[in-house]
C-alpha positions as CSV (number, residue, x, y, z in Angstrom):
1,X,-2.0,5.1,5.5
2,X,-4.8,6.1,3.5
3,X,-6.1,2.4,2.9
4,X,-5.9,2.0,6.7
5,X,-8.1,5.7,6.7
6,X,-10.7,4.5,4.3
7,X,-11.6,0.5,6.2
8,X,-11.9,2.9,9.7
9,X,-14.1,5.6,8.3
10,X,-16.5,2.3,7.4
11,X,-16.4,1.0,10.8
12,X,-13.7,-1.4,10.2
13,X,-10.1,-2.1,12.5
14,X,-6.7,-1.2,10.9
15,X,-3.7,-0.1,12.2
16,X,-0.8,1.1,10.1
17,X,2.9,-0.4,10.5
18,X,5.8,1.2,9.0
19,X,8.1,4.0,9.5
20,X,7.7,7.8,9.8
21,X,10.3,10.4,10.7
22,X,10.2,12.7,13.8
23,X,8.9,16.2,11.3
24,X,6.1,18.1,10.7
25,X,4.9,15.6,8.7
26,X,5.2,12.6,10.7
27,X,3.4,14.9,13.2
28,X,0.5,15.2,10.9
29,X,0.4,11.6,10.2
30,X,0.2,10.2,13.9
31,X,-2.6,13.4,14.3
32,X,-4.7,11.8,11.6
33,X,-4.3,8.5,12.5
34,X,-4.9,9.1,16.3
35,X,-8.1,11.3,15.0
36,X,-9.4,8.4,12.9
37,X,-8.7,5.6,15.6
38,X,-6.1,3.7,13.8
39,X,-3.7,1.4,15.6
40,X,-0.4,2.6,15.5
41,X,1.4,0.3,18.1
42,X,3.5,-0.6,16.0
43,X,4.6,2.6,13.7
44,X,8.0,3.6,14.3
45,X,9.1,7.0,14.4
46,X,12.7,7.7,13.6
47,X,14.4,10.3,15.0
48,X,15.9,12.9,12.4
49,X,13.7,10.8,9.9
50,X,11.9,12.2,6.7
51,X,8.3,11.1,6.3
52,X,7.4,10.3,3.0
53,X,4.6,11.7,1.5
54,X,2.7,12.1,-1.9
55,X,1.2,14.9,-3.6
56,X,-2.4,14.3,-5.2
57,X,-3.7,16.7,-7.8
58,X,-7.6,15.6,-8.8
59,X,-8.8,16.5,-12.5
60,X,-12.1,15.3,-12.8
61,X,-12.6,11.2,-11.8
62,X,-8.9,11.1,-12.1
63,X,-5.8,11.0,-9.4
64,X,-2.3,12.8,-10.5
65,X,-0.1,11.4,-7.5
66,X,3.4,12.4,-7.6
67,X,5.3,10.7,-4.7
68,X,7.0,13.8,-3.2
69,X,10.1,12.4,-1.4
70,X,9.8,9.0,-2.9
71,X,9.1,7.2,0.2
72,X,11.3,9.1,3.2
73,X,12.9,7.1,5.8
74,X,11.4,3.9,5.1
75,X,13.2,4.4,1.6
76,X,16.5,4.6,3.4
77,X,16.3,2.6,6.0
78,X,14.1,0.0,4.9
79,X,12.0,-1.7,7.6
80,X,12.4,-5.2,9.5
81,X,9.6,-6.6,11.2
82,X,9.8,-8.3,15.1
83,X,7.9,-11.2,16.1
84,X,5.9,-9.2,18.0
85,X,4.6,-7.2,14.3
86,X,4.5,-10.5,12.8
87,X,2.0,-11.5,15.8
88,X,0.2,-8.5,15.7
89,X,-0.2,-9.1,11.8
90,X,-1.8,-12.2,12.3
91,X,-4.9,-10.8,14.1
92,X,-5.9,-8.9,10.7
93,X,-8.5,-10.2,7.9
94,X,-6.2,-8.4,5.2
95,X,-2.5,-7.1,4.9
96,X,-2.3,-4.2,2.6
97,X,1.1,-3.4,0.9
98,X,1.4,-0.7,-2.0
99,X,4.1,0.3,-4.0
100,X,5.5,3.3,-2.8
101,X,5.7,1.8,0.4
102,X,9.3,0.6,0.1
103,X,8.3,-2.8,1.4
104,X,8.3,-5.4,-1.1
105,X,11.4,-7.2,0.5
106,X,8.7,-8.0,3.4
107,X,6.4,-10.2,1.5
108,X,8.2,-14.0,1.5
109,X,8.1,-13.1,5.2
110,X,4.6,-12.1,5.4
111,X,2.8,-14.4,3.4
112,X,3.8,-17.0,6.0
113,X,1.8,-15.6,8.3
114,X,-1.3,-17.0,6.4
115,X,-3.2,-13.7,5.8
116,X,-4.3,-12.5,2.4
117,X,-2.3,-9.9,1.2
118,X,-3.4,-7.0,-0.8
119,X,-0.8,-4.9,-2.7
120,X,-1.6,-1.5,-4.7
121,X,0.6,-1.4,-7.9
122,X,-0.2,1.6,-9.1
123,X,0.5,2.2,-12.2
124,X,3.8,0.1,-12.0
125,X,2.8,-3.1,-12.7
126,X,6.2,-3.8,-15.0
127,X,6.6,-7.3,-15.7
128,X,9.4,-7.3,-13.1
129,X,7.5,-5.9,-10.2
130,X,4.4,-8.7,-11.3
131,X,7.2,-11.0,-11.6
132,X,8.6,-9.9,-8.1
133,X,5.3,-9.2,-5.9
134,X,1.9,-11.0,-7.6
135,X,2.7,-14.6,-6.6
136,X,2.6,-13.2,-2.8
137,X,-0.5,-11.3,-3.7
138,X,-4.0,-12.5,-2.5
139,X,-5.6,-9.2,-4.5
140,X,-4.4,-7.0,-6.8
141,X,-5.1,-3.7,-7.3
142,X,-3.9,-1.6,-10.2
143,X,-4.3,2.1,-11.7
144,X,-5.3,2.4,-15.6
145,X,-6.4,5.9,-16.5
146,X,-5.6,6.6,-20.2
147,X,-5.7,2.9,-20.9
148,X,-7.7,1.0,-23.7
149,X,-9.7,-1.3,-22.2
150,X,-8.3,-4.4,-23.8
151,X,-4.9,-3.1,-22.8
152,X,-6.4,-3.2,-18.8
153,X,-7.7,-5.9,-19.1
154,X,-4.7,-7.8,-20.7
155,X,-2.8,-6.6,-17.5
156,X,-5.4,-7.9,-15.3
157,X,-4.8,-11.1,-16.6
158,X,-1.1,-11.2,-16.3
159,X,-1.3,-10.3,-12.9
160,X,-3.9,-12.8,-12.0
161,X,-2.0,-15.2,-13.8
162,X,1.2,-14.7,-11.6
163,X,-0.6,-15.4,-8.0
164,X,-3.4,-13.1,-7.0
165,X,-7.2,-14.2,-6.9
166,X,-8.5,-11.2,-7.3
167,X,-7.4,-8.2,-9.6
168,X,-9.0,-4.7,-9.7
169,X,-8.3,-2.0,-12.1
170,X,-9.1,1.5,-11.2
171,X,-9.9,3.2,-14.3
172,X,-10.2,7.0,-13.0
173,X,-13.6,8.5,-14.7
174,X,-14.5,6.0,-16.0
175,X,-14.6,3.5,-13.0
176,X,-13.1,0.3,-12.2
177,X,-13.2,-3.5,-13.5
């Protein structure tokens, strides 16, 4: 969601597609995104569902995120797209896909729509998850505070390696590369 918050506040189109529960905080989710003009056609909201959410903690330049719930309902339940999301994907510049977002099973699927894909490792870029997500990847973003910089960029490269044209590392403080 917050990707999808940051391209509207520039003036951009997003919408958000996914899963949120019917609670207080999938309340506060479809306020926001209704505030900020955000597409959510095709958001589904599950009755008796969890939403997940994330707690950030800032200390100076640098995020502490701590993934509350680990992903609510779209955790259990998983998500399946229709033609109709698949058409509705198509009209987008950019697809955006992190790691928390329990969708990684979706990718095959979606980078035959023909779209770049962007996808947020966060600070799990394991071999296995590069191994399993890159080569669907059009950009790559990855976070790196406490790194070395050889050691980031030395990721960078293995993820480009695998599939993605473009990798970014997010460095905290210290900025990205």
């Amino acid at each position: 969601v917050n990707t999808a918050a940051y391209f509207r506040k520039i003036g951009a189109e997003a919408a958000v597609i996914g899963a949120i529960g019917d609670d207080g905080n999938g309340k506060t989710v479809l306020d926001a995104l209704d505030s900020l003009g955000i597409d959510r056609s095709h958001l589904r909201v599950i009755p008796g569902g969890e939403t997940g959410y994330c707690q950030i903690h800032m200390d100076g330049g640098n995020a502490e995120i701590s993934c509350g719930n680990k992903g609510g309902v779209l955790r259990e339940k998983g998500l399946s797209l229709t033609q109709e999301d698949k058409d509705f994907m198509k009209q987008f510049s950019v697809l955006h896909f992190d790691v928390n977002g329990h969708c990684d099973g979706l990718l095959p699927e979606v980078k035959e729509l023909h779209v770049p894909i962007s996808y947020d490792f966060g600070t799990f870029f394991t071999d296995e998850r590069i191994a399993a997500v890159a080569p669907y990847a059009t950009f790559a973003f990855i976070s790196c505070e406490g790194m070395e910089e050889q050691q980031v960029k030395d990721a960078m490269a293995k993820i480009q390696k695998a599939g993605p044209t473009l990798v970014y590392a997010m460095c905290g403080a210290r900025g990205s590369i």
